[in-house]
TORMIVEX-426573 format. One line per field, with one value per residue: residue number from 1; residue in one letter; x, y, z of N, C-alpha, C, O in turn. Coordinates in nm, 3 decimals. Example, Ala and Ser with C-alpha at 12.3 -4.5 7.8 and 13.67 -1.06 7.14 Angstrom:
num <- [1:2]
residuo <- [a:s]
n_xx <- [1.319:1.285]
n_yy <- [-0.569:-0.225]
n_zz <- [0.780:0.708]
ca_xx <- [1.230:1.367]
ca_yy <- [-0.450:-0.106]
ca_zz <- [0.780:0.714]
c_xx <- [1.320:1.290]
c_yy <- [-0.330:0.003]
c_zz <- [0.780:0.787]
o_xx <- [1.424:1.341]
o_yy <- [-0.332:0.114]
o_zz <- [0.846:0.804]
! end
This chain:
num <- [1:2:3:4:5:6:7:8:9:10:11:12:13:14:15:16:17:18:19:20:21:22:23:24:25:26:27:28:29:30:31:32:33:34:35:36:37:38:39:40:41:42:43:44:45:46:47:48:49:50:51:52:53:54:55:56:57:58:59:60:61:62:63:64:65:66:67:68:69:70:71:72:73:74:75:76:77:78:79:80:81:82:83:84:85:86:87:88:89:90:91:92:93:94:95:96:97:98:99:100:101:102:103:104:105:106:107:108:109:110:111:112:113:114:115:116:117:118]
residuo <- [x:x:x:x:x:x:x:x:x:x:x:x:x:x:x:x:x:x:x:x:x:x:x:x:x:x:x:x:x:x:x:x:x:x:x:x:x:x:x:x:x:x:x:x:x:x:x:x:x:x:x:x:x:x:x:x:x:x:x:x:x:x:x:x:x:x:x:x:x:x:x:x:x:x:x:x:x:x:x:x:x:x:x:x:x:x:x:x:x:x:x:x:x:x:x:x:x:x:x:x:x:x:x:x:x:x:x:x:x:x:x:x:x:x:x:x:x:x]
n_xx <- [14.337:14.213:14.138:13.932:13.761:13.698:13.562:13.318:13.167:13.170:12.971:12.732:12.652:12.567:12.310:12.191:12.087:11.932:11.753:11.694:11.409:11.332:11.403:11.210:11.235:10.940:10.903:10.974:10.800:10.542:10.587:10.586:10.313:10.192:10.238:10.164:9.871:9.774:9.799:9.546:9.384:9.410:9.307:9.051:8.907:8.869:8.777:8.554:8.351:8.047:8.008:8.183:8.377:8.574:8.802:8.836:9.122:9.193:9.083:9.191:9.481:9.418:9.280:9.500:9.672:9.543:9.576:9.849:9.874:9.830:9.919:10.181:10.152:10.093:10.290:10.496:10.403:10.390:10.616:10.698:10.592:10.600:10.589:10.348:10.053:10.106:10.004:9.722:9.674:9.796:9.600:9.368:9.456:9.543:9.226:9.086:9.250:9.199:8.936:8.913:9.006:8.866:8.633:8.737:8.762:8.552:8.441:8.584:8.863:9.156:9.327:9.630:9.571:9.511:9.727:10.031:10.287:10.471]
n_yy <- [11.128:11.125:10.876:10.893:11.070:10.921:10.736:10.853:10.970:10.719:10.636:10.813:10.815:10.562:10.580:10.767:10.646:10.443:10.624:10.765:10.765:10.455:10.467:10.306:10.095:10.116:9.871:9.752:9.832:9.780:9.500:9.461:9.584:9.353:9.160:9.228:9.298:9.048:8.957:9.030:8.987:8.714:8.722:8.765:8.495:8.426:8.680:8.808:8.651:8.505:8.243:8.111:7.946:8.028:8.027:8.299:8.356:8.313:8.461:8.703:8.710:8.738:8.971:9.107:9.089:9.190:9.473:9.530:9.462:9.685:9.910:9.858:9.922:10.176:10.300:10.175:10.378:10.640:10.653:10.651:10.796:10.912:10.744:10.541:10.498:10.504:10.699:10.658:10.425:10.501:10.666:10.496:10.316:10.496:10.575:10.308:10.253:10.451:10.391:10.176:10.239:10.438:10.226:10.082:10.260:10.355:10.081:10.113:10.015:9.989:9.919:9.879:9.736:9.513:9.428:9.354:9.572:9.473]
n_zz <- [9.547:9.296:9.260:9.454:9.360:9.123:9.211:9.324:9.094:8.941:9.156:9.168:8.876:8.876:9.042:8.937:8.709:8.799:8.901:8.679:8.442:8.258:7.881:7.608:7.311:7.093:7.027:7.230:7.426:7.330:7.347:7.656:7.715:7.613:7.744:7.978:7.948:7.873:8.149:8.263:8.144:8.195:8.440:8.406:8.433:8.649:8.783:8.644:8.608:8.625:8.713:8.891:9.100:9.233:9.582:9.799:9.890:9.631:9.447:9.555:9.489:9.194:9.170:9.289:9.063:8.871:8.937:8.964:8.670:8.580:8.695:8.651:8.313:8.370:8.488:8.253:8.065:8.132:8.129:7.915:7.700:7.439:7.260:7.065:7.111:7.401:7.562:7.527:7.684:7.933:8.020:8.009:8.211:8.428:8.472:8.497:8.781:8.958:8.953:9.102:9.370:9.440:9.432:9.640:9.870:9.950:10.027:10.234:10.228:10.117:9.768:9.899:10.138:10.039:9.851:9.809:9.681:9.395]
ca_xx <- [14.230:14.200:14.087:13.785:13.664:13.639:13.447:13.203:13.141:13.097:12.854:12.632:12.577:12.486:12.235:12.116:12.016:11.819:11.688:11.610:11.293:11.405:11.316:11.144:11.181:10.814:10.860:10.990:10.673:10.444:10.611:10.539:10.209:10.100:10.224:10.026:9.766:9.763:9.793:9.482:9.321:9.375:9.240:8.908:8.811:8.854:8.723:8.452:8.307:7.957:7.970:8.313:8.366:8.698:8.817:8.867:9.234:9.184:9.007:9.240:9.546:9.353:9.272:9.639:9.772:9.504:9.577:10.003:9.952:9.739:10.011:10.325:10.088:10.083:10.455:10.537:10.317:10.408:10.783:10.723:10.486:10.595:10.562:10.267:9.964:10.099:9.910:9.608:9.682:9.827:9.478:9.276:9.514:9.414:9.084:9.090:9.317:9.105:8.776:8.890:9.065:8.725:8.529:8.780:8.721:8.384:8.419:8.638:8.960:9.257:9.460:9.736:9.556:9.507:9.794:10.162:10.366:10.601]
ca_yy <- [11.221:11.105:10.768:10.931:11.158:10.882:10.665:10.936:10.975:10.591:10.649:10.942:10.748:10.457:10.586:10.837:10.542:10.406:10.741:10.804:10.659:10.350:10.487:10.195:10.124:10.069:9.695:9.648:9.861:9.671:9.330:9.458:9.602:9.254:9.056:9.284:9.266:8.907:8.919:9.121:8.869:8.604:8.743:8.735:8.369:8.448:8.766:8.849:8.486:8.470:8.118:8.103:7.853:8.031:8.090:8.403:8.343:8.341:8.614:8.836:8.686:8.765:9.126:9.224:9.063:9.289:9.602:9.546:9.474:9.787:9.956:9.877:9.991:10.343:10.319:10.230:10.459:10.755:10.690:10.641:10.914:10.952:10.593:10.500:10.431:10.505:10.802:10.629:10.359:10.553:10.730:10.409:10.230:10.619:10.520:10.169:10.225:10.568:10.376:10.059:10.349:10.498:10.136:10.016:10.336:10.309:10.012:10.138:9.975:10.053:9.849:9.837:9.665:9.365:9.346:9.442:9.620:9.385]
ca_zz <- [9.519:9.187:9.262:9.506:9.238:9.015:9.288:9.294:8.945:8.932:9.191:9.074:8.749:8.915:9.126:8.868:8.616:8.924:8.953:8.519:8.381:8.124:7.773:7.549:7.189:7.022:7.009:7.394:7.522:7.296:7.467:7.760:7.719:7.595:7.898:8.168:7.906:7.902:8.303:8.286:8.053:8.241:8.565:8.394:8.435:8.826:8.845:8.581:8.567:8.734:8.732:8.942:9.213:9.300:9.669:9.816:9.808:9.417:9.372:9.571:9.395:9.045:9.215:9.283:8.949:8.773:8.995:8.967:8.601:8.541:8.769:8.528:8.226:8.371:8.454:8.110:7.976:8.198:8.113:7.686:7.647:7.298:7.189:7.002:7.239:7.560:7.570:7.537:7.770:8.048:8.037:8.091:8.351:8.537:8.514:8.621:8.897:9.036:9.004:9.177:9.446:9.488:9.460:9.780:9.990:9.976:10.129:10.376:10.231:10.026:9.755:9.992:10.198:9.941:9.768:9.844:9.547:9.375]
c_xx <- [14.157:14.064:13.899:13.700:13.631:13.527:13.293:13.124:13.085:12.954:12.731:12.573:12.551:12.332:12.152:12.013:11.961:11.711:11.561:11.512:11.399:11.274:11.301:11.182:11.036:10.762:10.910:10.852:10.594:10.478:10.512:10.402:10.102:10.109:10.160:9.927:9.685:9.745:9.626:9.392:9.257:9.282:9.083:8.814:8.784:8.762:8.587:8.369:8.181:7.944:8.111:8.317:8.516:8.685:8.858:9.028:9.278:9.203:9.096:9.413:9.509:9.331:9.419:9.691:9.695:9.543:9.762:9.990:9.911:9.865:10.122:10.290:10.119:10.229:10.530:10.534:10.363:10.539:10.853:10.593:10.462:10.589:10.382:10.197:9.948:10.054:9.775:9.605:9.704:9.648:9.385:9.349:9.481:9.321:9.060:9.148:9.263:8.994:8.788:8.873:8.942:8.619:8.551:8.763:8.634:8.327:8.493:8.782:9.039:9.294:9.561:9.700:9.532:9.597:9.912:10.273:10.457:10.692]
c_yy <- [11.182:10.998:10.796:11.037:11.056:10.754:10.729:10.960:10.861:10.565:10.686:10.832:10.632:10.501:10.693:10.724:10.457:10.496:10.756:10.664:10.578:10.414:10.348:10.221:10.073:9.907:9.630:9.749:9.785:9.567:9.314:9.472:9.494:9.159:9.113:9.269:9.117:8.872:8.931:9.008:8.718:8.571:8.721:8.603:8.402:8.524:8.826:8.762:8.543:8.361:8.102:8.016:7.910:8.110:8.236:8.475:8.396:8.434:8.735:8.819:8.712:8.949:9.169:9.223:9.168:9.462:9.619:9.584:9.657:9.940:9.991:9.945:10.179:10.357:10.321:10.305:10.611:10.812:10.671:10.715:10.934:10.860:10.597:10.431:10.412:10.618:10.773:10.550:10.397:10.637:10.591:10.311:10.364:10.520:10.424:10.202:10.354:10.482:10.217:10.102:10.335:10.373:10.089:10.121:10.348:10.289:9.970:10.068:10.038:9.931:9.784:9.739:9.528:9.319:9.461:9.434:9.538:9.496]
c_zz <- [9.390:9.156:9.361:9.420:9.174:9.080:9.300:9.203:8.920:9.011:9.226:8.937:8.801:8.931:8.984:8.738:8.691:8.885:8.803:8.463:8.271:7.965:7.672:7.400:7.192:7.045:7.169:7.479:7.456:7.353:7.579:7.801:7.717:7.704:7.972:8.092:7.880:8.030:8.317:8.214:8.124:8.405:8.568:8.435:8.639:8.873:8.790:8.536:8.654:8.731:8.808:9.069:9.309:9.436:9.679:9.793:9.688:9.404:9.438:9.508:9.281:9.040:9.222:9.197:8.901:8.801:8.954:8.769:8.535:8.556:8.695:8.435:8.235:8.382:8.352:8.038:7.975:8.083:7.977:7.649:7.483:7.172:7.120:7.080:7.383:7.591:7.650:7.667:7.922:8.115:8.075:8.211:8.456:8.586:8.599:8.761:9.017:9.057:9.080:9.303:9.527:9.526:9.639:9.886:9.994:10.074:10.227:10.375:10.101:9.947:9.825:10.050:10.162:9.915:9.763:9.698:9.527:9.393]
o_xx <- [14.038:13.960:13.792:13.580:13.513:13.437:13.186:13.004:12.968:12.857:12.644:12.459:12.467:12.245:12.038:11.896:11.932:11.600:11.438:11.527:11.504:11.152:11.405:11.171:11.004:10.655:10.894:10.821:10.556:10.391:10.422:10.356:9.989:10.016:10.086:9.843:9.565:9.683:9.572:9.325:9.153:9.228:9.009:8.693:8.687:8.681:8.512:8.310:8.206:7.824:8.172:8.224:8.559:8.613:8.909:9.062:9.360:9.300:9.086:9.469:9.617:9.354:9.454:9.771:9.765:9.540:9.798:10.052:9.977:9.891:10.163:10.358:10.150:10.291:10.612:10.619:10.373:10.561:10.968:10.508:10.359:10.587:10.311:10.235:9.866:10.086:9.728:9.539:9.648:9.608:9.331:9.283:9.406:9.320:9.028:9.078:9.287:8.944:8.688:8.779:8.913:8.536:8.467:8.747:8.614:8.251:8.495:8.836:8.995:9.304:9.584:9.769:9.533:9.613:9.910:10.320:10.534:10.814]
o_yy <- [11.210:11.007:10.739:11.064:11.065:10.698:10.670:10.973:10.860:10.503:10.625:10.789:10.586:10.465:10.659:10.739:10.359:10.460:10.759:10.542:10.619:10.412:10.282:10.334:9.995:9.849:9.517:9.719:9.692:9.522:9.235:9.404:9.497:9.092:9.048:9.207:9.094:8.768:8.842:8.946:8.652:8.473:8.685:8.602:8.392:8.495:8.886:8.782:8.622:8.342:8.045:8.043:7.860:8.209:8.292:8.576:8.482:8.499:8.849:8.926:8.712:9.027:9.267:9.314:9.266:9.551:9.730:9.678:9.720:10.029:10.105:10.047:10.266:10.418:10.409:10.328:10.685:10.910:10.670:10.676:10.959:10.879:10.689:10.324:10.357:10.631:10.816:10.597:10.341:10.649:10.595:10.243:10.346:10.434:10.426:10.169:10.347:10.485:10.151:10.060:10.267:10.386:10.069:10.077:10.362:10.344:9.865:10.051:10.112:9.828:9.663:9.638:9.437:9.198:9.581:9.338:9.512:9.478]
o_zz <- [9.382:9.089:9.339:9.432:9.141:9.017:9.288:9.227:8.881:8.968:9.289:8.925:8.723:8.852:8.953:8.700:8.623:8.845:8.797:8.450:8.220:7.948:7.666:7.353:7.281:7.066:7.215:7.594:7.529:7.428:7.605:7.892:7.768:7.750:8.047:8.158:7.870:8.052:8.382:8.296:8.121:8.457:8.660:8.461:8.715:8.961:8.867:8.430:8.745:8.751:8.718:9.145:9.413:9.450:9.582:9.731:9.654:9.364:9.392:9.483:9.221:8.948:9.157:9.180:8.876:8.717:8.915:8.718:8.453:8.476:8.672:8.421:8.152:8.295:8.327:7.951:7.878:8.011:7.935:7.569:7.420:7.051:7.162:7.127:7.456:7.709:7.755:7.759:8.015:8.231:8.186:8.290:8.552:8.674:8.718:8.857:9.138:9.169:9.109:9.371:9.625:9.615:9.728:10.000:10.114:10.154:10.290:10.484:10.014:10.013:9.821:10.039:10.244:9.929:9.735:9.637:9.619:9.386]
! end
């Protein structure tokens, strides 16, 4: 009996630290913030170029990296509320990620349909 209570227990706290957001210090959300911000960076030569020769391919590889990293942003952001700048940030990854939303139903498509969630 002993031994199945304590299987249980082992596997409640498993599943619950699945379950609980990961809280951040200051200096591992800034990390992070700067690698999707760097993703986001680099998407530019692809996607905000008018001189761009890149395939379609590209450009929708450059589209899901900017939409995933935009994606984590709000996840971080959501889940370190009380950090320094994820406030702010969580408020413009919104934005971006509503007005792409709204740009792709428009035109009659979704995200999803581009680019499948890591």
């Amino acid at each position: 009996m002993k031994l199945y209570i304590k299987f249980h227990i082992i596997m409640i706290s498993c599943f619950a630290s699945f379950v609980h957001a990961e809280q951040l210090s200051q200096e591992k959300y800034d990390a992070l913030l700067n690698q999707y911000m760097q993703i986001i960076q680099n998407t530019k030569v692809v996607l905000d170029s008018e001189d761009t020769s890149s395939t379609f391919a590209e450009q929708n590889k450059a589209f899901c990296e900017r939409i995933n990293a935009h994606q984590d942003i709000k996840k971080i952001s959501e889940e370190n509320k009380q950090l320094e700048n994820a406030s702010h940030m969580l408020l413009a990854a919104n934005y971006y990620l509503e007005r792409q939303s709204k740009s792709l139903e428009l035109g009659g498509f979704s995200d999803s349909a581009f680019c499948k969630r890591k």
